[in-house]
Residue frames as qw, qx, qy, qz and C-alpha x, y, z in Angstrom:
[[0.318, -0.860, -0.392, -0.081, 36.58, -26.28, 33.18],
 [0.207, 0.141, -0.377, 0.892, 38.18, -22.91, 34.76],
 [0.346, -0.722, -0.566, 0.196, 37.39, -21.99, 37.91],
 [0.185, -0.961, -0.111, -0.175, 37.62, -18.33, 39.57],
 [0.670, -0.561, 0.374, 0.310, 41.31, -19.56, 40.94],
 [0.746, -0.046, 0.422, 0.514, 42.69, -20.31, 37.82],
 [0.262, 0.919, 0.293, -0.030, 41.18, -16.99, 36.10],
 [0.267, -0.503, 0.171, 0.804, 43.65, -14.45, 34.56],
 [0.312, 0.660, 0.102, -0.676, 43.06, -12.15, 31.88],
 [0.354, 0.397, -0.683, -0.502, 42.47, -13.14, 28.05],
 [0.297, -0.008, 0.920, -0.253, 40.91, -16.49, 29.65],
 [0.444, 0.011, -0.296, -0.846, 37.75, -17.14, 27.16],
 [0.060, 0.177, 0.951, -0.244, 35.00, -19.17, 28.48],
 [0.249, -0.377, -0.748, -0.486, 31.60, -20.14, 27.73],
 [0.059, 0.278, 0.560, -0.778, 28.85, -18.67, 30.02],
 [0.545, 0.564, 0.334, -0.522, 24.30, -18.50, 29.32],
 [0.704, 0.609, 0.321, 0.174, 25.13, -19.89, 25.16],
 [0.431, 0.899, -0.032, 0.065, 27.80, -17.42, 24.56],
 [0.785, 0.058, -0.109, 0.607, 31.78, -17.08, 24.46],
 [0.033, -0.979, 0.012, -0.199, 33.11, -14.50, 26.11],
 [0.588, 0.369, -0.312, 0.649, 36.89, -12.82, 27.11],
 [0.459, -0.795, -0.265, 0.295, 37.76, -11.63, 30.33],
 [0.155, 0.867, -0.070, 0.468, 39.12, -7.88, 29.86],
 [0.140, 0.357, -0.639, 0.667, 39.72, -7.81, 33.80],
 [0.748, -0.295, -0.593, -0.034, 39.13, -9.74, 36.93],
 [0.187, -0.515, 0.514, -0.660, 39.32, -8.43, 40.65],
 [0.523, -0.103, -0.811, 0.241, 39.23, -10.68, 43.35],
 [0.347, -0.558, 0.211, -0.724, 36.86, -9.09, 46.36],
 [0.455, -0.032, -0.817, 0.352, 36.87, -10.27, 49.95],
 [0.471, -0.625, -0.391, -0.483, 33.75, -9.68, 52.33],
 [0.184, -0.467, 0.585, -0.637, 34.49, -8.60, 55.59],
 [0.545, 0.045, 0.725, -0.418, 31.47, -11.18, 56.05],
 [0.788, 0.237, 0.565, -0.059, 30.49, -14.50, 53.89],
 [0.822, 0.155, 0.423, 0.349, 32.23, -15.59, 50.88],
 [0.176, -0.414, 0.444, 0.775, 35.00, -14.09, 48.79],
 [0.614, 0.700, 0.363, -0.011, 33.32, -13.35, 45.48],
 [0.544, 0.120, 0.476, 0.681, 35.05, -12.27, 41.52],
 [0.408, 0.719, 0.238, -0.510, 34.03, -9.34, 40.08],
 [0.520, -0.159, 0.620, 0.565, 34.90, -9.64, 36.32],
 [0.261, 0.717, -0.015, -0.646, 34.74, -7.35, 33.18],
 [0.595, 0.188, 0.780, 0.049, 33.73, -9.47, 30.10],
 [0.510, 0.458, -0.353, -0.637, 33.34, -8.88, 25.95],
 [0.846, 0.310, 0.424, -0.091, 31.46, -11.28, 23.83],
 [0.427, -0.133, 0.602, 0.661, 33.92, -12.40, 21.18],
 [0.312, 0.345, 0.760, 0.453, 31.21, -12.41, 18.85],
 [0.068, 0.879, 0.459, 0.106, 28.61, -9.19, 19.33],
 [0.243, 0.574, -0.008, 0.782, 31.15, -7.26, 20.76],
 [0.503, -0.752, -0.318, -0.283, 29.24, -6.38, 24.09],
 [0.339, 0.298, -0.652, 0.609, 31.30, -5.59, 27.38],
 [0.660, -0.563, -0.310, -0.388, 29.83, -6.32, 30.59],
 [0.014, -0.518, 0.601, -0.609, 30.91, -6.41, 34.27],
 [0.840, -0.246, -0.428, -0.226, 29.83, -9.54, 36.18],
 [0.381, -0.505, 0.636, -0.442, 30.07, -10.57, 40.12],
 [0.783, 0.035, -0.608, -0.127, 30.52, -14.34, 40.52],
 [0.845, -0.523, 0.107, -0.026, 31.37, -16.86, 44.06],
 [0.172, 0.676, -0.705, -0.128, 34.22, -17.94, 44.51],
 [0.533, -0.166, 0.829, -0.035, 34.86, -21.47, 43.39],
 [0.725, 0.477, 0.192, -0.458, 32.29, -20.88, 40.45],
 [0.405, -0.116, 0.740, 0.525, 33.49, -23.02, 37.10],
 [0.635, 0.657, -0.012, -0.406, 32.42, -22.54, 33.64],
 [0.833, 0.314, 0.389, 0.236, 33.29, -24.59, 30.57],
 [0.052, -0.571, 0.506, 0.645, 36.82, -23.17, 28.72],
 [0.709, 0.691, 0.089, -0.110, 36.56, -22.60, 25.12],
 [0.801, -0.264, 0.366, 0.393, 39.22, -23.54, 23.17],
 [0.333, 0.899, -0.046, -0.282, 40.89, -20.63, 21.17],
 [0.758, 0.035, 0.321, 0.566, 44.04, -21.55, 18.99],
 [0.195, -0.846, 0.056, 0.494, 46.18, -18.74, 18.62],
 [0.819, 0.334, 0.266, 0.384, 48.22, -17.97, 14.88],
 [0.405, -0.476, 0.174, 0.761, 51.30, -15.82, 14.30],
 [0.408, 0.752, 0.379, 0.353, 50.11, -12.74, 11.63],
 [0.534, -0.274, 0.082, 0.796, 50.81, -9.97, 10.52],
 [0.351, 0.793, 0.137, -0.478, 48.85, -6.50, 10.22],
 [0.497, 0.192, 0.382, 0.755, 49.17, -5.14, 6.85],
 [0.117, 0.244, 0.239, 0.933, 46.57, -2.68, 6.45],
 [0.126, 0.331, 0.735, -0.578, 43.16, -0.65, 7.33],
 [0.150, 0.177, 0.705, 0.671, 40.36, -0.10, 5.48],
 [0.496, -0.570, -0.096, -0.648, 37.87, 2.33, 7.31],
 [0.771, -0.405, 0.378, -0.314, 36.51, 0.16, 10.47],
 [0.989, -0.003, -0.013, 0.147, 38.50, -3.43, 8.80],
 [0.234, -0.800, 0.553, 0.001, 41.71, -4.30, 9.74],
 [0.886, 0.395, -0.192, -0.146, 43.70, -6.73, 7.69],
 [0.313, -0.521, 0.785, 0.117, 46.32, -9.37, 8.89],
 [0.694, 0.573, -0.371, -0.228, 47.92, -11.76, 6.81],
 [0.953, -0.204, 0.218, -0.047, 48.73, -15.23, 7.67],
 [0.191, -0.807, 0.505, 0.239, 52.95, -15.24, 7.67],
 [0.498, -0.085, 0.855, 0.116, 52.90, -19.25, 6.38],
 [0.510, 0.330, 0.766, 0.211, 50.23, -19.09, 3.86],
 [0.011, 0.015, -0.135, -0.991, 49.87, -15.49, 3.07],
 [0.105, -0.567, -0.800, -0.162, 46.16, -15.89, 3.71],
 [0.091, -0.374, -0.091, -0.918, 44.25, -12.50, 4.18],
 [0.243, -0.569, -0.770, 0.159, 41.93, -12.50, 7.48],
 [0.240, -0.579, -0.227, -0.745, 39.58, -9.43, 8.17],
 [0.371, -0.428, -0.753, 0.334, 38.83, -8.10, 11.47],
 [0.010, -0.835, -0.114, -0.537, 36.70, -5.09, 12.47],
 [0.266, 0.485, -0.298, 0.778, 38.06, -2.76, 14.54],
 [0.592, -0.485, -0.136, -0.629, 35.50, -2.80, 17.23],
 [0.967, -0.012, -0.253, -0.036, 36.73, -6.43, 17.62],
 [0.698, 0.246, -0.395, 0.544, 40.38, -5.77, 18.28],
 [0.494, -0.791, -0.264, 0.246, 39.39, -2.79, 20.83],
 [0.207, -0.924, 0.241, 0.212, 42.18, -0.52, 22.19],
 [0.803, -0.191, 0.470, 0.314, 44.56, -3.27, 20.76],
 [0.535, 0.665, 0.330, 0.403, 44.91, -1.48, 17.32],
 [0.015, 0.986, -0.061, 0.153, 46.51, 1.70, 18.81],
 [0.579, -0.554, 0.576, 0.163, 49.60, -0.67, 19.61],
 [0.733, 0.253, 0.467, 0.424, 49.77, -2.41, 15.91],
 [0.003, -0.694, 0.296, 0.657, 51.91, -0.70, 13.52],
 [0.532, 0.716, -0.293, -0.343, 51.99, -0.94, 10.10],
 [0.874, -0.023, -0.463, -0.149, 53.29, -4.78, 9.86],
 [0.228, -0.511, 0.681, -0.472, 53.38, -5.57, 13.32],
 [0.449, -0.094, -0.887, -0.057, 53.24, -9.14, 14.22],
 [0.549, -0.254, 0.414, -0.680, 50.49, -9.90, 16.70],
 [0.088, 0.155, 0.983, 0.040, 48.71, -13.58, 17.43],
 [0.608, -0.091, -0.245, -0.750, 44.66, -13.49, 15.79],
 [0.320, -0.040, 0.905, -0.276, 42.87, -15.78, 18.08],
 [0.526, -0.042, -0.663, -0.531, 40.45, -18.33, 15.81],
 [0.560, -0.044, 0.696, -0.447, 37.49, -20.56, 17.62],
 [0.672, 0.326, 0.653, 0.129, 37.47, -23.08, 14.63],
 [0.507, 0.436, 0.360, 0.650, 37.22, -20.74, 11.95],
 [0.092, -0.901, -0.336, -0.259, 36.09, -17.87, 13.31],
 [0.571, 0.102, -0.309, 0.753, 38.55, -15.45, 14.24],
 [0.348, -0.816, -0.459, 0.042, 37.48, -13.39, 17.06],
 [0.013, 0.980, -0.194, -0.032, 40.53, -10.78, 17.86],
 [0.669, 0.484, -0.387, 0.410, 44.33, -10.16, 18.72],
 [0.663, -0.698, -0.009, 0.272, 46.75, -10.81, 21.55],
 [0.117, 0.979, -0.138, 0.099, 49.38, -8.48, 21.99],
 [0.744, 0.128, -0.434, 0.492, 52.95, -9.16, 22.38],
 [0.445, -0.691, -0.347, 0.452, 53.95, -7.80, 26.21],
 [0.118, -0.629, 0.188, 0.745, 56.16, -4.67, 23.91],
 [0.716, 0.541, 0.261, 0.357, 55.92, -3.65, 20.69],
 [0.301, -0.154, 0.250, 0.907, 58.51, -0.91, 18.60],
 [0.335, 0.831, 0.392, 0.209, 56.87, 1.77, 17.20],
 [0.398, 0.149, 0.107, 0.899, 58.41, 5.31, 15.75],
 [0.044, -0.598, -0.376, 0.706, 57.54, 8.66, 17.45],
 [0.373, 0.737, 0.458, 0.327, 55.33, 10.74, 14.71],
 [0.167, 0.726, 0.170, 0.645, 55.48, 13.53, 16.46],
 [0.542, -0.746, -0.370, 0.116, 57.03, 15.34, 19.36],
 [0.096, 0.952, -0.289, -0.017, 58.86, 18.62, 20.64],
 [0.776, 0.479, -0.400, 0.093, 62.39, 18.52, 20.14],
 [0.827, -0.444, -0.226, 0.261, 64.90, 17.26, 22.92],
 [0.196, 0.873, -0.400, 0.201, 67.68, 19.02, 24.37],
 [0.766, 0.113, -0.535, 0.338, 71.00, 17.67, 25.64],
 [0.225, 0.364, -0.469, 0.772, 71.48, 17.22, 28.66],
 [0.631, -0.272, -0.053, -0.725, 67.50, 16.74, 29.79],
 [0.674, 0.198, -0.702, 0.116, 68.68, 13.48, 31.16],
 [0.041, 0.104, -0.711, 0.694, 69.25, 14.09, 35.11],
 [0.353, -0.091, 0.200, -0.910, 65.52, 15.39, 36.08],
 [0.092, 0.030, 0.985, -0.145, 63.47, 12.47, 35.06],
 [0.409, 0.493, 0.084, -0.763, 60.67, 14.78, 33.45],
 [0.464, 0.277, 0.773, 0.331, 58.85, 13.26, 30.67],
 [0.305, 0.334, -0.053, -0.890, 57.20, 14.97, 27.97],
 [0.779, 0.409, 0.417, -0.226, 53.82, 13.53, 25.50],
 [0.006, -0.445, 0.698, 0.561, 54.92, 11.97, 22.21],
 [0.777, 0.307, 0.263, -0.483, 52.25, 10.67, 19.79],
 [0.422, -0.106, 0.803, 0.407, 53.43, 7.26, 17.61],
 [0.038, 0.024, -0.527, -0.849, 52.68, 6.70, 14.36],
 [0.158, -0.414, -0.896, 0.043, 49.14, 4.60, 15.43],
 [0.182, -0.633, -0.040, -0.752, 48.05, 7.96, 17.09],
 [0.662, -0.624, -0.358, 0.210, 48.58, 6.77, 20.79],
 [0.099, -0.842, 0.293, -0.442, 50.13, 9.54, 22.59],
 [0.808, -0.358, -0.255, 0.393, 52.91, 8.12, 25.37],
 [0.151, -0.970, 0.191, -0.001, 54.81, 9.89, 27.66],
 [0.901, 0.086, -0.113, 0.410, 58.79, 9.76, 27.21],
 [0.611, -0.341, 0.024, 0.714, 62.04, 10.89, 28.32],
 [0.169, 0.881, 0.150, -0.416, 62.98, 14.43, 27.52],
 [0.271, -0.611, 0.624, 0.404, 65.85, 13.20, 25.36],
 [0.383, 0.242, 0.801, 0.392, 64.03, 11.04, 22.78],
 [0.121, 0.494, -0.333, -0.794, 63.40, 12.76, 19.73],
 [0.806, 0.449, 0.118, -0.366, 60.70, 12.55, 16.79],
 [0.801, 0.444, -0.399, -0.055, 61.29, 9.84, 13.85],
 [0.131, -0.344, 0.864, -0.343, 63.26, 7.71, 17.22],
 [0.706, -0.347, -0.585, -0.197, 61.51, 3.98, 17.57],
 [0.426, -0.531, 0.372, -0.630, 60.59, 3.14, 20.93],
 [0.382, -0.298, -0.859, -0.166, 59.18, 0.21, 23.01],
 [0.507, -0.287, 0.068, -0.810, 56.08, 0.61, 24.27],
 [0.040, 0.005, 0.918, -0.394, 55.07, -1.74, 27.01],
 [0.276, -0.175, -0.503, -0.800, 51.27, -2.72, 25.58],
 [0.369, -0.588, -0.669, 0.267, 49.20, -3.65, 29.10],
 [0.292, -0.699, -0.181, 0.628, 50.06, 0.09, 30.55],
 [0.170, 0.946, 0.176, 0.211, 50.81, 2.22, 27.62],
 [0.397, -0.891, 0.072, 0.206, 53.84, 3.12, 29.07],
 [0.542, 0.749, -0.374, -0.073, 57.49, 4.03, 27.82],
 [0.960, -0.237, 0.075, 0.127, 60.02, 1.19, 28.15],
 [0.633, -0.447, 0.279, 0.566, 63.05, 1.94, 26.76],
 [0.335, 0.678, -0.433, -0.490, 64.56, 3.12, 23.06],
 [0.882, 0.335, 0.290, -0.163, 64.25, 0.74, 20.54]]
């Protein structure tokens, strides 16, 4: 069982017949009677997102997800193909499924594909990943002092802001909770 205390994000728990992932989880405090969760939920399995208010103390029944090291390879319209690093097995997932999480996966990028028995429901992200700037203006020397950033779009098509000094066809890391730039790569 997880309660409302032990909650953090990726947590997947059972709730009315269905399995579902917490996205995000706020903690709200009532000027008057009980602290209550508010919490922002996708069904592993339709897909749905939903925004739910709970007590605090409530429990629900954890589901038990088992997590395997893969490795995108390709896309195929809406599927998205990783490939099991040990057995070279081939696992399909639609895009829909993986969410924003696909605008962080390069071209083989390792990620973990979470499975409930066989079913494989999505991917967890490593906290950075590297990826290589497609496309942005060029730097000058010297842009270094000011602390100005400028947009730079990776190969995935996410746009991040970086330093005025880092220059297209440069890898990066990209810091995959926030979207934000982390360092050269």
């Amino acid at each position: 069982m997880i309660s409302t205390g032990d909650m953090k994000r990726g947590a997947t728990i059972e709730l009315d017949g269905r399995v579902w992932q917490v996205l995000e989880f706020e903690h709200i405090k009532m000027g008057r009677g009980s602290a209550q969760m508010r919490m922002k939920m996708r069904d592993v399995r339709r897909g749905d997102i939903v925004e739910k208010t709970f007590q605090a103390g409530e429990k629900w029944p954890r589901v038990r997800v088992e997590r395997v090291a893969m490795q995108f390879s390709y896309a195929d319209g809406d599927i998205m193909y990783f490939m099991n690093t040990e057995t070279y097995d081939q696992v399909p997932l639609n895009a829909s499924i993986i969410g924003d999480a696909k605008n962080y996966l390069p071209e083989n990028g390792n990620v973990d594909v979470l499975f409930i028995g066989d079913e494989s429901i999505g991917v967890e992200l490593p906290s950075s990943v590297v990826m290589t700037i497609a496309k942005c203006e060029p730097g000058v020397k010297g842009d270094t002092a000011t602390g100005a950033t400028k947009p730079a779009t990776m190969e995935t098509g996410l746009v991040v802001n970086v330093p005025l000094f880092i220059n297209e066809g440069e890898k990066i890391k990209v810091n995959t909770e926030t979207g934000a730039y982390i360092e050269r790569a």
